[in-house]
N, C-alpha and C positions, 0 to 999 in steps of 0.2 A: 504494500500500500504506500509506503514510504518513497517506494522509486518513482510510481505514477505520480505523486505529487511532485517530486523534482525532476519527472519530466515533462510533466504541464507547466511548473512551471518557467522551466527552459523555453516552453512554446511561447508562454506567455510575454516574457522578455523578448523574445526573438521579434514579437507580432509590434514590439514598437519600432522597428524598423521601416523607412515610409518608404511605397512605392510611388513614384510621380505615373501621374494620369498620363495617357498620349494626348489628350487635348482638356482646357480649361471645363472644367465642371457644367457650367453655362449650357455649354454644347449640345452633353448629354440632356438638358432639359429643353432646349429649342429642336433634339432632335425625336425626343418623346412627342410634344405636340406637333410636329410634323408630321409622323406615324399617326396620332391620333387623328390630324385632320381629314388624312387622305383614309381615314375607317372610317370617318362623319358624311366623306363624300362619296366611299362606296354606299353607305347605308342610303343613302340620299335619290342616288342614281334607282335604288330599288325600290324607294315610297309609291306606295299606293301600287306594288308591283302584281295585289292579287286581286284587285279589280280589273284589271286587265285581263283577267281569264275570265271567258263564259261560262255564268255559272247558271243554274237554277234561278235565284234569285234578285240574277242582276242582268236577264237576257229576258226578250220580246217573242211570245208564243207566236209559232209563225207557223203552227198545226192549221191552220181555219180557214183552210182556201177554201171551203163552200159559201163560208159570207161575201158580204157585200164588201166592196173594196175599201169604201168611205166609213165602216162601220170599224171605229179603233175603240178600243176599251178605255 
């Protein structure tokens, strides 16, 4: 038990050593909202994507050719 402790805490010493970023911090968060925007504009491109399909509900019975042409519901 005694060694696990002085080899964590070997790790833990070690872990104050800094690694420098490849680019300023900033980056990384101007490059998140960028990702996120272009998932807002895929989302976007697909609004109202399922009205577009004829459905039941949202389509013009077009069963009734025996009526009258001018007789619409």
């Amino acid at each position: 038990m005694g060694r696990m402790l002085s080899t964590f805490a070997s790790v833990v010493a070690e872990s104050g050593h800094h690694n420098e970023l490849p680019v300023p911090p900033a980056v990384y968060g101007l490059f998140a909202l960028l990702i996120f925007a272009m998932m807002l504009g895929v989302l976007f491109a697909f609004r109202q994507a399922a009205t577009k399909l004829p459905a039941a509900h949202n389509t013009v019975a077009h069963d009734d050719h025996g009526h009258d042409a001018g007789d619409h519901h």
